[in-house]
N, C-alpha and C positions, 0 to 999 in steps of 0.2 A: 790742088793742094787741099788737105784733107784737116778740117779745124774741130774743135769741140761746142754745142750749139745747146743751152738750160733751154728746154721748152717748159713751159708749166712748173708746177709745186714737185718737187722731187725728182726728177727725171732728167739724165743725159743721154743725149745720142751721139751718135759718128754718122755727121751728114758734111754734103757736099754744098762745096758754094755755089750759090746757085743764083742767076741773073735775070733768067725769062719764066715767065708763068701758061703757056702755052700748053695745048690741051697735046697730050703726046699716046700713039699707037699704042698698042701691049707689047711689039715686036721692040719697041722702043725704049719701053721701060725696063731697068736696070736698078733696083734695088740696093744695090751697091751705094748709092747715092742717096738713098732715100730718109726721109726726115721723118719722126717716130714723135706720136703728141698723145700724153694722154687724156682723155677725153674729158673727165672729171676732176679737177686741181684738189678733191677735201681729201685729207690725210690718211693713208691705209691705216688701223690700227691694229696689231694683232688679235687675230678670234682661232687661232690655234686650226684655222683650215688655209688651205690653199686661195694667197689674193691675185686674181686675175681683171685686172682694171681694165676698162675699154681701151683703145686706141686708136688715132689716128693716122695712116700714113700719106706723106708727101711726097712726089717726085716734080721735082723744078717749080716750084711752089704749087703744083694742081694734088687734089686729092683723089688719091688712088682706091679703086673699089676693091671692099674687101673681101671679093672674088675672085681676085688676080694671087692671093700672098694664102699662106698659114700662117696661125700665131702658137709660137706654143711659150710657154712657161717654165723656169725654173728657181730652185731655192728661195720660193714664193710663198711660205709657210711663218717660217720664222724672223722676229725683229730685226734688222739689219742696224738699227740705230738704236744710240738709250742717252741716257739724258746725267748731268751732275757732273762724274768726274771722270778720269780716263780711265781706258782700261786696266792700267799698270795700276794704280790708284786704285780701284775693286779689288783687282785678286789680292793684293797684299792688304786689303781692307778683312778679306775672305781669309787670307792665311794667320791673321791674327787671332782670329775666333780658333782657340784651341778647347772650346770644350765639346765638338766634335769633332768624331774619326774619320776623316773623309782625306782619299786620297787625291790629294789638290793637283799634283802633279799630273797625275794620269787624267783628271777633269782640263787639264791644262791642254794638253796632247790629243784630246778625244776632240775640244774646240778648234783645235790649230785644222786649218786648210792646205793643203797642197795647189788649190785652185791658182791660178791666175788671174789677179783680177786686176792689173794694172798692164794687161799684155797690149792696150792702146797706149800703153807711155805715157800719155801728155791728159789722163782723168783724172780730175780732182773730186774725187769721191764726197770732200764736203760742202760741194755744191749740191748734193742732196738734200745734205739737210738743213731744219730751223735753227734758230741762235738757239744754243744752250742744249744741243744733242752734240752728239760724237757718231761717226761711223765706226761700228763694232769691225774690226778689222782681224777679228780673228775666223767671222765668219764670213761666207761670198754672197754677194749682194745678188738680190734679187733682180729677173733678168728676162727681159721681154728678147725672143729671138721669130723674124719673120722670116720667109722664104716664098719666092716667089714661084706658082703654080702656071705651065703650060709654058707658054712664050714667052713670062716674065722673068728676069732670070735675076741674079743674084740674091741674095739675104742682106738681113742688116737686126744688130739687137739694137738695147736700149736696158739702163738700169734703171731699178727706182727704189724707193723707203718704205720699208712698213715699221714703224714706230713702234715702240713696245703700249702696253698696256697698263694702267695706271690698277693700284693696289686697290687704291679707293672708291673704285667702280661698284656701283649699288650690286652689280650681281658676282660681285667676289667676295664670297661670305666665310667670316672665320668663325672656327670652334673655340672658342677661349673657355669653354667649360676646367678646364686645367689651371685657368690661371685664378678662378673663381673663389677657390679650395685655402685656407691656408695651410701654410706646409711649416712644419719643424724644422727647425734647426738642425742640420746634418754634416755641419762642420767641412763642406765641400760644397762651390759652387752649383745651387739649385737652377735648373733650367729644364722647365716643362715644357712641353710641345706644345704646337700649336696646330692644330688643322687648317687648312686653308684651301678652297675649293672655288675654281671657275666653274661656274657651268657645269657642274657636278665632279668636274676632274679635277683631282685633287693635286696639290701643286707638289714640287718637287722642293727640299729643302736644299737650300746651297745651288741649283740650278733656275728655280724660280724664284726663291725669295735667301734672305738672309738674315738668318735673326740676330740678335745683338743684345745680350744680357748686362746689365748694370745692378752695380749695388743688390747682388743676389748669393752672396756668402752669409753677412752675419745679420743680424734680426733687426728686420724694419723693411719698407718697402721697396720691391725692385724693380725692373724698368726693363719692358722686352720691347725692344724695336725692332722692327721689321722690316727690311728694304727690299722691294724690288729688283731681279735678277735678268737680262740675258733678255724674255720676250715680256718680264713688267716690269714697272719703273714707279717711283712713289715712295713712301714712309708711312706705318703704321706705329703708332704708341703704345702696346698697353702696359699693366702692373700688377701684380701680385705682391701677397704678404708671406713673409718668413716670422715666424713668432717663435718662442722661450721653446725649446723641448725640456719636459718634465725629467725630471734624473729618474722614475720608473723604468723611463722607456730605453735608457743608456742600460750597459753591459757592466756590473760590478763586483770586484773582487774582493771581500777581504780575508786573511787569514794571515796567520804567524811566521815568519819566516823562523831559521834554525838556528838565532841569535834570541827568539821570542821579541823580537821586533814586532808589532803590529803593520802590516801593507794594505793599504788600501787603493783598487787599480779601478778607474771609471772608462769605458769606450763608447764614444759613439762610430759604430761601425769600425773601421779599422783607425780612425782616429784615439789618442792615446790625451786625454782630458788632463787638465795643469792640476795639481792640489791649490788649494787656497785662491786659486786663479776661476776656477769653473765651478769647483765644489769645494767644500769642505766634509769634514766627521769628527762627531763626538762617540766613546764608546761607553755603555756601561753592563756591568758586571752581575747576574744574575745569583741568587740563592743555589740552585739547583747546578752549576759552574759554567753556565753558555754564558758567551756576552751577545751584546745586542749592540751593530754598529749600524748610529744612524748619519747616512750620507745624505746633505743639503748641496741640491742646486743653485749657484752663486754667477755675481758679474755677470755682462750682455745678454749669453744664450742660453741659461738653463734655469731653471726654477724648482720648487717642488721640495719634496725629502721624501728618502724610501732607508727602510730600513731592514737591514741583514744579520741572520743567526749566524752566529760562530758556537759548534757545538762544543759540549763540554770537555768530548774526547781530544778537540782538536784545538782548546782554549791549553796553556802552559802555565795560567793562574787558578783554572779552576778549584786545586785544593782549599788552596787559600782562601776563594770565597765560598767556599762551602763549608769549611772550617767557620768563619768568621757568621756565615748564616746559619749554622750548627750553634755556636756560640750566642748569637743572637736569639736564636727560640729558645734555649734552655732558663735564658735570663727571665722571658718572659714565662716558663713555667710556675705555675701557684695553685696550690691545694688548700683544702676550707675545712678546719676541726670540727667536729660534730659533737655536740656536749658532752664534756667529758663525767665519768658516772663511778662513786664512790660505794662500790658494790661490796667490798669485803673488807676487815678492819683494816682502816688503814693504807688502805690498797684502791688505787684510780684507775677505771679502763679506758685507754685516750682509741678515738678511733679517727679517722680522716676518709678526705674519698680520695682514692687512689686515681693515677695519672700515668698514661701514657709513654712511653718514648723517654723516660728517666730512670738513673741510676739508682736513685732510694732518695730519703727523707732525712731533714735534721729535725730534733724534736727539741723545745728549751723549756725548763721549766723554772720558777720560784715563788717565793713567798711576796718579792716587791713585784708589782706590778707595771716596775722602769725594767725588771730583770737583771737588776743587782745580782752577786753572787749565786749567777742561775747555774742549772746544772745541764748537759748537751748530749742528748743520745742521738746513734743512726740507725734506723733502719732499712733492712733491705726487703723485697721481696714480702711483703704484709703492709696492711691499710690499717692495723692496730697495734697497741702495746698497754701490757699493765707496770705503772707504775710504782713500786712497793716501799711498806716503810716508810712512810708520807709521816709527819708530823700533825698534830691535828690543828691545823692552821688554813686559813687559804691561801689556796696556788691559782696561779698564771702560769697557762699553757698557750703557748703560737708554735709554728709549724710552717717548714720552706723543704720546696722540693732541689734535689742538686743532679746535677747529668756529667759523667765524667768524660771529658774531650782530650785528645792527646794524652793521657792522664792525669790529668787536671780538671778538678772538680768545679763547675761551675753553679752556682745558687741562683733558684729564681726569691722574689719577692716573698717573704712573711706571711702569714694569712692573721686576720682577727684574731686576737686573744682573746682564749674561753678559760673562762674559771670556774673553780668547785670548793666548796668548804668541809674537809677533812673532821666529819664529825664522830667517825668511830673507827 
């Protein structure tokens, strides 16, 4: 009868029971029965090549020369065991991470085996391994198979473990140059790569390791963990920073809808930003009729102000403020009399310095110096006037320039009153 027999650290055979230790012929030995040890009990670890561990073999407790048999090897490459939690427990660990596109299914189907690996019935495969491993059961365990050469006849295998590889091994060196950096605000979870290389081979994401981002949406620090996949096993920490994006660096719209509504639309990237929630805007209204809308970065993630032309073709106030800034300069127009000069009887020549961008002048003249019962000429188009039939009295002359708008005359300021004494 045919039992199950743990020799050393890892390792099951299919050996025979066996009663005498007696030295037996080659013609004699049958393989069939033979008991399979391996030489060395310390742990295979994964190094990504093919483990081919010594071994022993036994026929009726004598050790047989390993002249008599072949050994050969298979699915001797990769980890058979991993460590934490079960299988079912990873992939739905792995299906949760949805911010990569990775077809988990078909990753599912490409691990699955057709192999037999329970075709002894009665192997308990986690006799392989330490407390606090799992045997990977989606892949076929590594497999010592002997065959006996010349005389000896039968075969006989034997499985064993190779452990996965821990993350935190000095010569598994990651790039974190990515996480270094800080990164904007992008209104979608941020997740930067990470390089990570054995032995120059760079690992595979989702098949060697798995990353796991935290608190990496909105501004402040976030959390990239890293686990161990399949042939390593372990946890890495790191963190990067998400900071304010400037409202420059957003996408913004303003202009008038066809009710002359004001709209203002801010995006980052296809994100569509809240008013008063993310930013706000104030606008104001220019002389020349553009306005000027300035948009401020507000709350968590944005900061800063930028500011936007709305021109004046496409402003539906602009009359209005060019009228009003029309209005405004003309007020502020004022001309300055230059002495006035009593050159022919009775007769005064007023002269002023002429201005710009105005309609004409009012002129006032009289004898009180408050301009009581004063008398009011316009002129247009001349910088002088004589005034005739003067009294031989002193006058008081002042002098304002006026601009006509919509037709309506607007006045700027008075200038100095100049006087003259009417002596012939």
């Amino acid at each position: 009868m045919e039992s199950i027999k743990k020799i050393g650290l890892g390792i099951i055979c299919l050996a025979a029971t066996l009663s005498f230790t007696q030295m037996v012929s080659a013609k004699q030995i049958d393989l069939e029965n033979a008991t399979i040890e391996l030489v060395n009990d310390d742990k295979l670890i994964y190094n990504g090549l093919e483990q081919k561990p010594e071994i022993n073999v036994y026929v009726k407790g004598e050790l047989v020369d390993s002249s008599l048999y072949t050994v050969s090897y298979s699915n001797n490459v990769d980890a058979s065991a991993y460590y934490g939690i079960s299988y079912e427990e990873r992939v739905n660990k792995v299906l949760k991470n949805t911010d990569f596109t990775v077809n988990y299914q078909k990753l599912l189907e490409d691990n699955n085996t057709d192999d037999d690996m329970s075709e002894e019935g009665d192997i308990d495969y986690e006799d392989l391994v330490d407390d606090g491993a799992f045997i990977n059961e989606q892949k076929p365990m590594p497999e010592i198979n002997i065959q006996g050469v010349g005389e000896v006849s039968g075969s006989a295998k034997c499985y064993f473990t190779i452990y996965p590889k821990s993350i935190t091994e000095k010569d598994i060196v990651f790039d974190t140059s990515n996480l270094t950096r800080q990164y904007a605000f992008e209104a979608k979870d941020k997740v930067p790569p990470v390089l990570i290389r054995d032995n120059g081979r760079v690992l595979n994401t989702f098949i060697d390791y798995v990353p796991e981002y935290q608190n990496n949406y909105n501004v402040g620090k976030a959390t990239l963990k890293i686990t161990g996949e399949n042939n390593y096993c372990g946890e890495v920490v790191k963190t990067f920073n998400i900071v304010k994006r400037k409202i420059s660096d957003v996408t913004i719209k303003a202009y008038y809808d066809k009710k002359d509504n004001l709209i203002v639309k801010c995006n980052t990237g296809s994100y569509t930003m809240t008013a008063n929630k993310e930013f706000k805007y104030s606008v104001k209204y220019l002389d020349d009729g553009s306005a000027l809308v300035t948009v401020e970065g507000i709350g968590q993630n944005y900061t800063g102000k930028e500011v936007v032309t709305i021109s004046k073709e496409d402003n539906p106030f602009a009359e209005k403020y060019i009228t009003k800034a029309e209005i405004k300069k003309a007020k502020k127009k004022k001309t300055s009399l230059k002495k006035p000069k009593n050159v022919i009887v009775r007769n005064v020549i007023i002269k002023w310095n002429a201005k710009k961008d105005v309609t004409g002048y009012q002129l006032q003249y009289s004898t009180n110096k408050n301009f009581k019962k004063k008398k009011t000429k316009t002129i247009k188009n001349a910088n002088s006037i004589v005034i005739r039939r003067l009294k031989l009295k002193k006058y008081y002359f002042r002098i304002r320039c006026f601009t006509e708008i919509g037709g309506k005359k607007y006045y700027g300021d008075y200038s100095k009153t100049a006087k003259v004494k009417i002596k012939k």
